[in-house]
MIRO-892359 format. One record per residue: x, y, z of N, C-alpha, C in turn. Coordinates in steps of 0.05 Angstrom, whole numbers, plus 32768, in hexadecimal, padded with zeros to 4 digits. Layout:
BEGIN
XYZXYZXYZ ...
This chain:
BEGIN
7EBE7EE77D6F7ED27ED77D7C7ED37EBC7D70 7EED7EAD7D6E7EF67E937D5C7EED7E827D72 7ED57E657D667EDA7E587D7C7EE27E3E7D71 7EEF7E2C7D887EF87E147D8A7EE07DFF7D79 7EE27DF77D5E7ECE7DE07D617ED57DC37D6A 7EBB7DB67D6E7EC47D9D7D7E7EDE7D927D70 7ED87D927D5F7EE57D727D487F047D787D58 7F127D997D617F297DA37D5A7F2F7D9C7D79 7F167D9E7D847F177D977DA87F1D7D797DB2 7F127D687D9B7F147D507D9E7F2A7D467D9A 7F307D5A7D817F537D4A7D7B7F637D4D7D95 7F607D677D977F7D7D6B7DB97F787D5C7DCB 7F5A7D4F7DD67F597D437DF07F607D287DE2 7F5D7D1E7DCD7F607D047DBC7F897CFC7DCB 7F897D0D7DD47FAB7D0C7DDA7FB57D0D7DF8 7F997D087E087F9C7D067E237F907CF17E25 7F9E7CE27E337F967CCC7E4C7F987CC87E64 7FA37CE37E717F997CE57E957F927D047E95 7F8A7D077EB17F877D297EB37F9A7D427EB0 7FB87D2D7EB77FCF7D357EB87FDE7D3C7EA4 7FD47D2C7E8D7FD17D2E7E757FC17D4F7E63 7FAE7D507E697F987D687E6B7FAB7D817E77 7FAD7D767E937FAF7D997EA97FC67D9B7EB4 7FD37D837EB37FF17D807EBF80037D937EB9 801E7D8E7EC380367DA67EC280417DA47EA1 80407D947E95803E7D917E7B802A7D8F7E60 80137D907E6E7FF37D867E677FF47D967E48 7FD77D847E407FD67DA27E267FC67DB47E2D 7FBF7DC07E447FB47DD97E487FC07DF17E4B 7FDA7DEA7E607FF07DF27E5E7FFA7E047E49 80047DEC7E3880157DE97E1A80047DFA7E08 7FE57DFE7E077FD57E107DFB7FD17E317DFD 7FD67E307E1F7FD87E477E257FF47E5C7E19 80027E467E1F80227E547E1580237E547DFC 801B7E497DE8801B7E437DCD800A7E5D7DCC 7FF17E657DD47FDF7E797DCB7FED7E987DCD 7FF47E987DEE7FFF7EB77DF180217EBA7DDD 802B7EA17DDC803D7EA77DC8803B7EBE7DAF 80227EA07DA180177EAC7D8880157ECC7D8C 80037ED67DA37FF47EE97D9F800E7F047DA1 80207EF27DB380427F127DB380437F0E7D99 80477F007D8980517F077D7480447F167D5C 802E7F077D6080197F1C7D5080187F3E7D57 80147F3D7D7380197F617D7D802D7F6F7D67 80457F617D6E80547F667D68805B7F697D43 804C7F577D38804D7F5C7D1C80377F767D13 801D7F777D1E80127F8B7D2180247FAC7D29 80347FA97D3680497FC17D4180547FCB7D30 80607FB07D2180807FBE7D14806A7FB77CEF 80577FAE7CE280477FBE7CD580487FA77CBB 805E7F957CC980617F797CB380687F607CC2 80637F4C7CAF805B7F317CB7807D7F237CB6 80837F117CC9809B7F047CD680A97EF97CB0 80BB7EF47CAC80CA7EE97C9580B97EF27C7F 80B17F137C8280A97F207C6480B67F407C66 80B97F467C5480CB7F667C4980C17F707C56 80D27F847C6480C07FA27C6880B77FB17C56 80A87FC07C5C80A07FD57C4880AA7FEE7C53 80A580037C6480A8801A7C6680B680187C86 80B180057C8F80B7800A7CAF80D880097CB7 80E280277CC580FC80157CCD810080087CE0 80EC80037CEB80F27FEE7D0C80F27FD67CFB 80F87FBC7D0D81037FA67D0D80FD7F9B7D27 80FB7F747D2480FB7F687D3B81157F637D42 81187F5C7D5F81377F5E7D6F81357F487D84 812E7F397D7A812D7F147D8681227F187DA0 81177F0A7DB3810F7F047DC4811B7F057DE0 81087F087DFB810C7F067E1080F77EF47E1A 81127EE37E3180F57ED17E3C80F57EE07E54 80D97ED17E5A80C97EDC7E7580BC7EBE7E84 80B97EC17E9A80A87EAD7EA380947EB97EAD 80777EAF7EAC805A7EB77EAE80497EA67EC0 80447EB37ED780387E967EE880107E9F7EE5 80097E887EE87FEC7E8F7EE67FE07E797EFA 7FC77E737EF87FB57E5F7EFF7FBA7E417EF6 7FCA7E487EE37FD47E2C7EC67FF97E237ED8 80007E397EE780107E2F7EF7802A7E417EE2 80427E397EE080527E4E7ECC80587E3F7EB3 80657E527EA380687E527E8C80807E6A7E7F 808C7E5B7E6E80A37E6A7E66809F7E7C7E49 809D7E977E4780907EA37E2E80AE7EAA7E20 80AA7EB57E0180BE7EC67DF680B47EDD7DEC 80B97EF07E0280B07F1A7DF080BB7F1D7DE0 80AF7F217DC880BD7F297DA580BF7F467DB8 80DF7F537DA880E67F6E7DAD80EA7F7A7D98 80ED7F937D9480F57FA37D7581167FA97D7D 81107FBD7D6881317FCC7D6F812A7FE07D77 811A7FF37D738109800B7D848105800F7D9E 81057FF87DA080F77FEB7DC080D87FFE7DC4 80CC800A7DB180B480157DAE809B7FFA7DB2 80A07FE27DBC80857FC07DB180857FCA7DD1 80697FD47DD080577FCD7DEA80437FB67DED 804A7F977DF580357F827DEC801C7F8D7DFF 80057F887DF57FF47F847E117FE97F6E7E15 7FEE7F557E0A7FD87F437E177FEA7F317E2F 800D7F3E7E2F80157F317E4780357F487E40 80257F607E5880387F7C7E5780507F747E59 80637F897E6080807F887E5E80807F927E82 80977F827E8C808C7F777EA9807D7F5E7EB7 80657F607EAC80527F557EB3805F7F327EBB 80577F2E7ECD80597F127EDA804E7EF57ED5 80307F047EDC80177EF67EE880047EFD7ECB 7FF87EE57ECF7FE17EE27EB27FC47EDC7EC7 7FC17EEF7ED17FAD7EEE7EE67F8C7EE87EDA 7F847EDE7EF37F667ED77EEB7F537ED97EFF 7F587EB67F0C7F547EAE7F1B7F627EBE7F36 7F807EB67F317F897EC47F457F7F7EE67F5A 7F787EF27F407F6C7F097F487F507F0D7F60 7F417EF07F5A7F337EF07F6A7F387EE57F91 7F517ED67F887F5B7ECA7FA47F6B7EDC7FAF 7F727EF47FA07F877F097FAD7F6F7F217FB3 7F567F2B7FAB7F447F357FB27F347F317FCB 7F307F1D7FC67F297F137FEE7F3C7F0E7FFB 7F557F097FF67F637F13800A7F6C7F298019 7F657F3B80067F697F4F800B7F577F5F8017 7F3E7F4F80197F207F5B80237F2B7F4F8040 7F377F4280477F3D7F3A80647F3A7F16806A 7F2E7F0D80527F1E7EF180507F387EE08064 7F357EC9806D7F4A7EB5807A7F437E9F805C 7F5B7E9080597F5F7E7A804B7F477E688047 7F437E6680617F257E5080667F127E5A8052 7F057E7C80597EF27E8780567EED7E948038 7F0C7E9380257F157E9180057F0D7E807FFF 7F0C7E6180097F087E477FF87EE97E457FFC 7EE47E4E800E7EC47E50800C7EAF7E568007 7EB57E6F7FFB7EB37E897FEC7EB87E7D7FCB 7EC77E787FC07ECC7E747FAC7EBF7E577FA2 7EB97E4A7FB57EA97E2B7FB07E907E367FA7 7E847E4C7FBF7E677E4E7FB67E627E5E7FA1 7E767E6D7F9A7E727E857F7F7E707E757F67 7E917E697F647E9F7E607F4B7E927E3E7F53 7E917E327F647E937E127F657EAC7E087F59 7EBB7E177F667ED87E117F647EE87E097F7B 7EF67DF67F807EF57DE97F977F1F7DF87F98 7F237E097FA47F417E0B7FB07F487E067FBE 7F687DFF7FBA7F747DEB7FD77F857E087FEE 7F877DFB80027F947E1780137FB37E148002 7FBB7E0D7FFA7FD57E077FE97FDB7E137FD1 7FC37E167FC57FBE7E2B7FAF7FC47E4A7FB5 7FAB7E4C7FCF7FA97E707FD77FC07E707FE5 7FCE7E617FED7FEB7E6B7FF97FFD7E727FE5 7FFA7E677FD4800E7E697FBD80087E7D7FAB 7FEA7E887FA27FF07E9B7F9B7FF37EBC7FA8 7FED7EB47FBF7FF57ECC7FD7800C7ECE7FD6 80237EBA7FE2803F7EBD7FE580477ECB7FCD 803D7EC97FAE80437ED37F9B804B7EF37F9A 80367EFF7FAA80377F177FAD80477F247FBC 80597F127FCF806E7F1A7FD880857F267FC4 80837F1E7FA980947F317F9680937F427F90 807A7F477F9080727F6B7F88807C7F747F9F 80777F707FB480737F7B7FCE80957F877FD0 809E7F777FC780C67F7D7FCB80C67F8D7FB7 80C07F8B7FA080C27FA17F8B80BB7FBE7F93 809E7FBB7FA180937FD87FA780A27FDE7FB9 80A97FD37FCD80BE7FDF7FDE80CF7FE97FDC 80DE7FE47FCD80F67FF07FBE80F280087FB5 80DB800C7FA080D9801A7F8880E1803A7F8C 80F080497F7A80F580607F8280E6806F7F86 80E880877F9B80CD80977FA580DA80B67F98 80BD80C67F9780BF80E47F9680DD80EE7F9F 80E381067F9B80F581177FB480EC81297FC4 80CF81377FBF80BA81427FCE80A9813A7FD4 809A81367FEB807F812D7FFD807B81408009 805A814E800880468169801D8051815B803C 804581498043804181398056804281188056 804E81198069804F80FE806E804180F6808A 803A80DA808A803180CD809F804080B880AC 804780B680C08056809F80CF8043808E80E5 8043807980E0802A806E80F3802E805280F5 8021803A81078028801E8104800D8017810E 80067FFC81047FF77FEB811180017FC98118 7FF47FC281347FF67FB3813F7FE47F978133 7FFB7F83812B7FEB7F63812B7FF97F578142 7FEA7F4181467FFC7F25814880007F14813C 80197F10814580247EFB812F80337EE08140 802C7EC6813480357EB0814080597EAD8134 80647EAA814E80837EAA814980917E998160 80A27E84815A80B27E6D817180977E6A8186 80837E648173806E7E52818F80647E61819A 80697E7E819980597E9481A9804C7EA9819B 80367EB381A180287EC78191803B7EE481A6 80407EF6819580437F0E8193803C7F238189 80397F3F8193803D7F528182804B7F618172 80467F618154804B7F6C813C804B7F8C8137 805A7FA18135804E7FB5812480567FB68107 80437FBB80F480477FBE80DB80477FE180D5 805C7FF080D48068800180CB8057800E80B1 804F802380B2803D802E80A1804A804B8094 80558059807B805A8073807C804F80798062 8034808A806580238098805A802B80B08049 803080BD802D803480D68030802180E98019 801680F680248014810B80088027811C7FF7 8025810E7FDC803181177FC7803381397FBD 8040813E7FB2803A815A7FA4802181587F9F 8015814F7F917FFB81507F777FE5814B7F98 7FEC81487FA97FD281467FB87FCA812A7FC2 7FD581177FB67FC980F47FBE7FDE80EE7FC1 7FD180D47FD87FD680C17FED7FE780B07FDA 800680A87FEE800A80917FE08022808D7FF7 801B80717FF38024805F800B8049805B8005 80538062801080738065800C807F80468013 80738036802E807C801F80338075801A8048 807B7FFE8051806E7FED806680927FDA8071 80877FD9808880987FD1809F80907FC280AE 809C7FA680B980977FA080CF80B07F9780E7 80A17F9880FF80B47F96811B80A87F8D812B 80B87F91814480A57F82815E80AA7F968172 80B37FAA816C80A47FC8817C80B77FDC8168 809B7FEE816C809C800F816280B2801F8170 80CF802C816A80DF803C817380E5804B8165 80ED806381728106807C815E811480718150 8128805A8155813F804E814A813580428130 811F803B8136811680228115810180358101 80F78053810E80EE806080FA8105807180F7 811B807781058131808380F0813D806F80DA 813D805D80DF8141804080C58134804680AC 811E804980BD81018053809C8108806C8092 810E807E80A6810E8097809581248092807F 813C808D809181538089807B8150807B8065 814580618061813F8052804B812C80628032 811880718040810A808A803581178098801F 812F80AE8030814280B18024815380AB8008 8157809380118167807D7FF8815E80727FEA 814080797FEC8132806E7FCD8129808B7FC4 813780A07FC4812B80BA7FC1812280D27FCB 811D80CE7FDF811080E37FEE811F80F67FFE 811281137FF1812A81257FF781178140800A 8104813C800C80FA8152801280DB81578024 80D88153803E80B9814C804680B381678055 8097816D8052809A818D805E808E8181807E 80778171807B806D816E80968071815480A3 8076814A80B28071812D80BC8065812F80D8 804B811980CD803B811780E0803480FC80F5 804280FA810E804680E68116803F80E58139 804180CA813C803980B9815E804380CF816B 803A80C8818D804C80D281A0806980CC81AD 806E80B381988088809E81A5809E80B581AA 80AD80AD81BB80C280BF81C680D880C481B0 80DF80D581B380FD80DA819B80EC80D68178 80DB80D7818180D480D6815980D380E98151 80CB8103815580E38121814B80F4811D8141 8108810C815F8129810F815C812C8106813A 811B80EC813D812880D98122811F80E68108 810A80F581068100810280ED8114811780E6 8120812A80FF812E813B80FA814A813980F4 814D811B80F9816E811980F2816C811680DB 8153810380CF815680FC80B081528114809C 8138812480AE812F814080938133814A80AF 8149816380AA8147817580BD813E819080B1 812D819280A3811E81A980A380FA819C80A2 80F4818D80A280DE8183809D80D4818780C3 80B0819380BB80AA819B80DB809D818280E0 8092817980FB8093816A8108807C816B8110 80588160811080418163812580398150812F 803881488149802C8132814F801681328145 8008812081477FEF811181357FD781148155 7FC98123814A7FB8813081627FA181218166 7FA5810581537F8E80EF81547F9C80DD816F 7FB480CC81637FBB80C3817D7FC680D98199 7FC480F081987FC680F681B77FAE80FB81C4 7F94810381BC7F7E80FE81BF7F7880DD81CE 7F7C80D481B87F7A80B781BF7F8880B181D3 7F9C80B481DC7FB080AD81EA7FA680BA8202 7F9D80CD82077F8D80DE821C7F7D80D98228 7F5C80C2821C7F5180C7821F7F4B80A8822C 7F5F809582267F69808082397F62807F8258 7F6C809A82607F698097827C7F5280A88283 7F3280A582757F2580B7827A7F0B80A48287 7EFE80A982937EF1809482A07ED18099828E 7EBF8087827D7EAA808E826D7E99809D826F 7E9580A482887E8380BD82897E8880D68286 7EA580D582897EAF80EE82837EB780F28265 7EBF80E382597EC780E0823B7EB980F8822C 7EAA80F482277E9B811082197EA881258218 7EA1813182327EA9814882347ECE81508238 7ED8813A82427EFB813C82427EF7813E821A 7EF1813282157EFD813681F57EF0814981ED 7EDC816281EA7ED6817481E37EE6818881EF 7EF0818982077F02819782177F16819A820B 7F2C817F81FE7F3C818281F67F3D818681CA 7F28818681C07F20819981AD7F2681A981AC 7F1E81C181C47F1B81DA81BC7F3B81E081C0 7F4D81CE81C97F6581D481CC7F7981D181A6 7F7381B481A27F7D81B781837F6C81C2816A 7F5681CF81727F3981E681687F4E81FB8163 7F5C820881787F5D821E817F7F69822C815F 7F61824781607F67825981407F8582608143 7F91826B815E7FB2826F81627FBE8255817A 7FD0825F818B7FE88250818B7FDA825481AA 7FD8827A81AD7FD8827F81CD7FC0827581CE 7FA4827C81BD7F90826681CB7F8D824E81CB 7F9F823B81BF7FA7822281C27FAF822381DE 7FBD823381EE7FD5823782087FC082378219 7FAF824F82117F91824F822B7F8582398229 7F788231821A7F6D8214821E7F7782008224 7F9381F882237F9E81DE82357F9F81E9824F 7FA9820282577FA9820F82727F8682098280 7F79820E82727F59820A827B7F5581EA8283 7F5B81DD82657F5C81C2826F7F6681BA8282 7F7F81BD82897F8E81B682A57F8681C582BE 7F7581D982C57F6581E582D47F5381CA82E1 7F4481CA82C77F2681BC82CE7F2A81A082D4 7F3F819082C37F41817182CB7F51816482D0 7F72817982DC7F82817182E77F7A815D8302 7F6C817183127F668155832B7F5C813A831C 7F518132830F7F4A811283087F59810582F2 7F66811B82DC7F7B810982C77F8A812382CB 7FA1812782DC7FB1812B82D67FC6812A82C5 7FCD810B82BE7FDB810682A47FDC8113828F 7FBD811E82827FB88126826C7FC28139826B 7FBE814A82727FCF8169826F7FEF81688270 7FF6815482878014814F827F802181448268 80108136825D8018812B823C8018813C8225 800081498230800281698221800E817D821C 801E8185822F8034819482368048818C8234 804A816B8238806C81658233806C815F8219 8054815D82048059815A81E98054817681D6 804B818C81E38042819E81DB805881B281C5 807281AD81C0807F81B881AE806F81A68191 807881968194806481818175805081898174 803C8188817F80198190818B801581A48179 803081BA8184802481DA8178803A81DE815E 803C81CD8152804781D28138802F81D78126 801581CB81257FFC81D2811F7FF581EC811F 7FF98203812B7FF0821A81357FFF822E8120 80148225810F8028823A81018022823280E9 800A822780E78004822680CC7FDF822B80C7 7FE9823480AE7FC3824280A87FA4822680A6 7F9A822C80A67F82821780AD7F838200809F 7F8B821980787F8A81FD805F7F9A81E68071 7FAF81EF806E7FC181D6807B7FBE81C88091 7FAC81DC80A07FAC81C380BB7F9B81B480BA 7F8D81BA80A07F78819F80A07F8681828095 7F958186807E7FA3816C807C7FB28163808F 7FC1817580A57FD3816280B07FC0815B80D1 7FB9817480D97FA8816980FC7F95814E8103 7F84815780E37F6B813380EC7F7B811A80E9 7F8A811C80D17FA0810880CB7F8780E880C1 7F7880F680B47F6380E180A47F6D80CF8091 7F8B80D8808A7F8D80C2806E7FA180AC807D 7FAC80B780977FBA809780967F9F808B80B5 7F88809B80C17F74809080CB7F68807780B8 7F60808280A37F538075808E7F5C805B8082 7F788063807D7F81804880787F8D80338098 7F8C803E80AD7F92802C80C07F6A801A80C0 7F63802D80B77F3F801880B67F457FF880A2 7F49800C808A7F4C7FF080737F5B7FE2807B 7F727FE280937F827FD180967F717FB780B0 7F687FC980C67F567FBA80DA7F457FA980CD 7F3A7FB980BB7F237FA780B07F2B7F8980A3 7F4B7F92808F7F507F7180897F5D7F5D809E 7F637F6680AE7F6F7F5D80C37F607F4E80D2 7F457F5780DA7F387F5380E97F2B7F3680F2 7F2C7F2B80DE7F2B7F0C80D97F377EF980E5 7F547F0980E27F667EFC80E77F737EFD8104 7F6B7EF8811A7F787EFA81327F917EED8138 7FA47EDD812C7FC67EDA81337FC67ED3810C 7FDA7ED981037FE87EDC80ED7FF97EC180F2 80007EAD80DE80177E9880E780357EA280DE 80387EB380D380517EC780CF80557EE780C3 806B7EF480C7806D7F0E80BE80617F0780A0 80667EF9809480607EFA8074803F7F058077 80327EEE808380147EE8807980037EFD8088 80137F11809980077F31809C80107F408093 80267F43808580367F548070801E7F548054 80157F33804E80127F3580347FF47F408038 7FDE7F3580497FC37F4680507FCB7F678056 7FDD7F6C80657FD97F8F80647FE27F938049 7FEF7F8D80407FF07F9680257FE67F99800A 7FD87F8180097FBD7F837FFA7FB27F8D7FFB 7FA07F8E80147F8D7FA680247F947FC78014 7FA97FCE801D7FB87FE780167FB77FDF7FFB 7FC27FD17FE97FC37FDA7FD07FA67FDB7FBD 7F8A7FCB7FCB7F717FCE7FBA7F737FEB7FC9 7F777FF07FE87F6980167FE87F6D80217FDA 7F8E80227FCE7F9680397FC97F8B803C7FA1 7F8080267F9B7F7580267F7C7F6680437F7C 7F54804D7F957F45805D7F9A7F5580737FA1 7F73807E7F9C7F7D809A7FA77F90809B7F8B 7F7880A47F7E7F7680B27F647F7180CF7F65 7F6A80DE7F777F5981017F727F74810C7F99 7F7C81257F8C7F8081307FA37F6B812A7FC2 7F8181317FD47F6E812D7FE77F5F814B7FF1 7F48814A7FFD7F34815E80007F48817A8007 7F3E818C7FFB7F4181A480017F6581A67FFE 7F7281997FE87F8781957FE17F9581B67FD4 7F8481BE7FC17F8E81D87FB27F9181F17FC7 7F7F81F97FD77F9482027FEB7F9782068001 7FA681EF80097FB881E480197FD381E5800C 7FD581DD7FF27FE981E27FE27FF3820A7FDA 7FE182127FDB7FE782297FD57FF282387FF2 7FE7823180037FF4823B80218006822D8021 80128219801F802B820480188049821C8013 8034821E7FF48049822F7FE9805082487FF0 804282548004804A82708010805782618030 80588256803780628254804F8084823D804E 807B82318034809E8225803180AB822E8011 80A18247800A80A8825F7FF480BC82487FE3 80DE82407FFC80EA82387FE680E8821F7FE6 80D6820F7FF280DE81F17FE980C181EC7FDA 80B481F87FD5809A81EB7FC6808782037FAC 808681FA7F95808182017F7F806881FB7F78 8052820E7F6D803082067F6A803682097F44 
């Protein structure tokens, strides 16, 4: 590696006389940095096309094709670059990609703990004792809000036209709004891909969960692509069938047998808990449909006198319930436990958790989202017992799905 000798160090600072001078919006640190990654596009780029700028070619027929600017924000604050292009358009730079924004570093570490759940306070404090680097809350705001651009980009981005399953689900913040804390849901839709892995389709927020605003989502779904979902697996909210089925009307419908459980067991008094939820096991246990039928009938035998409710929620949701039952085991394992959008409602609590009121939609938008995007670095490999599940897939929707 080339290093700096003094004599060459002394000349550059020989040309400052404040700090502002040094590090400022004009500084020569700045001016070095941009001067360097310049150099280095162009070099890529002479390396590419196989000869050096104002000399003959020899054998190559590509050619350079003048420049694009970009702006590049970093730790150094921004800077205006020029990407040498060919005529090929074959110049892949890498020391500052095509796209690429951010000349990340530092930042990487302030968007890492944020994403671990850290508060502002508990970043600058953290980073004093690691680095002895002293950041202002002015800084970590700024490079957080940054990520609000990705965040619109990914949103957008066009999706599959097939998804196995999908997940529909929300979680609850609060969020400070006109002087009053409220509740937030942030809109979650989970889906498995053909290939088997998890990938997060998009995020939403409101100030309550309805049919009306997840038929919004579905549709938007839609219009970035999406043509085809075999399962969707969702809440007990009223009419959310309706809205899945207006958007995919062949796609089946199961409630999510985590929240009706849950939802059940609300009105169960702790001593009884145990055994009410083993009770109602052997009900979404069951191997068919009719011993699914005998076992809520049993259940509602034995604990109708003290929770009556429960069995009525059971029954009045029980067309969704037993969409589970018309399919073979492979499958009902991915959709009944409903672990992958469980899992990620964890990573989301956990960054959250810190944080008890949010001071706007942004600054819980930009934590769940972080959160979600270090998980998902990790939903690389199908999910368990994926190959067949897919193979019963393909015998039970013959014409919409191909192994």
């Amino acid at each position: 590696m080339t290093k700096l000798n003094d004599e060459l160090i002394e000349q550059i600072t020989s040309q400052c006389k404040t700090k502002e001078d040094l590090f400022g919006e004009n500084g020569i640190v700045k001016q070095l940095i941009k001067k360097t990654l310049q150099k280095a596009l162009d070099t890529e780029l002479e390396e590419h096309l196989g000869y050096k700028k104002h000399t003959k070619r020899q054998t190559s027929a590509n050619a350079r094709n003048g420049y694009m600017s970009k702006q590049l924000k970093g730790e150094f604050g921004e800077i205006e670059l020029e990407t040498p292009r060919d005529r090929e358009g074959s110049f892949e730079p890498q020391i500052v990609k095509k796209n690429q924004r951010r000349f990340d570093g530092f930042d990487d570490k302030i968007l890492s703990l944020y994403a671990k759940g850290m508060t502002t306070r508990d970043i600058q404090s953290t980073l004093q004792e690691l680095y002895a680097v002293e950041v202002s809350h002015s800084l970590i705001s700024r490079v957080t809000d940054e990520i609000l651009d990705d965040v619109r980009i990914w949103q957008a981005r066009p999706l599959n036209a097939f998804y196995a399953v999908l997940y529909l689900d929300c979680i609850v913040v609060k969020v400070k709004q006109d002087k009053q804390i409220i509740n937030k849901a942030i809109y979650l839709a989970l889906a498995i891909n053909s290939e088997g892995r998890k990938e997060l389709l998009g995020m939403w927020i409101g100030e309550n969960e309805g049919a009306k605003f997840w038929l919004s989502v579905l549709t938007e779904l839609q219009n970035r692509g999406v043509k085809d979902i075999l399962i969707a697996c969702v809440d007990g909210l009223k009419g959310f069938p309706d809205a899945i089925n207006a958007a995919f009307p062949k796609t089946s419908v199961q409630l999510c047998i985590v929240h009706q459980v849950r939802n059940s067991l609300r009105y169960v008094a702790s001593k009884n808990m145990k055994e009410v939820a083993g009770d109602l096991k052997q009900i979404y246990q069951s191997a068919t449909l009719e011993e699914a039928e005998q076992e809520l009938e049993e259940f509602a035998t034995k604990w109708n006198e003290l929770y009556p409710s429960i069995s009525k929620s059971w029954y009045s949701n029980w067309s969704n319930i037993s969409t589970l039952f018309a399919f073979s085991p492979e499958i009902r394992k991915i959709i009944y436990t409903t672990n992958a959008i469980e899992s990620l409602n964890m990573v989301i609590r956990k960054a959250i958790r810190n944080r008890r009121i949010f001071p706007s939609n942004e600054s819980a938008f930009k934590v769940v989202y972080l959160a979600i995007m270090a998980a998902s670095k990790k939903w690389t490999m199908p999910i368990r017992d994926w190959k067949p599940a897919l193979n019963k897939l393909a015998i039970e929707f013959s014409d919409r799905v191909t192994v």
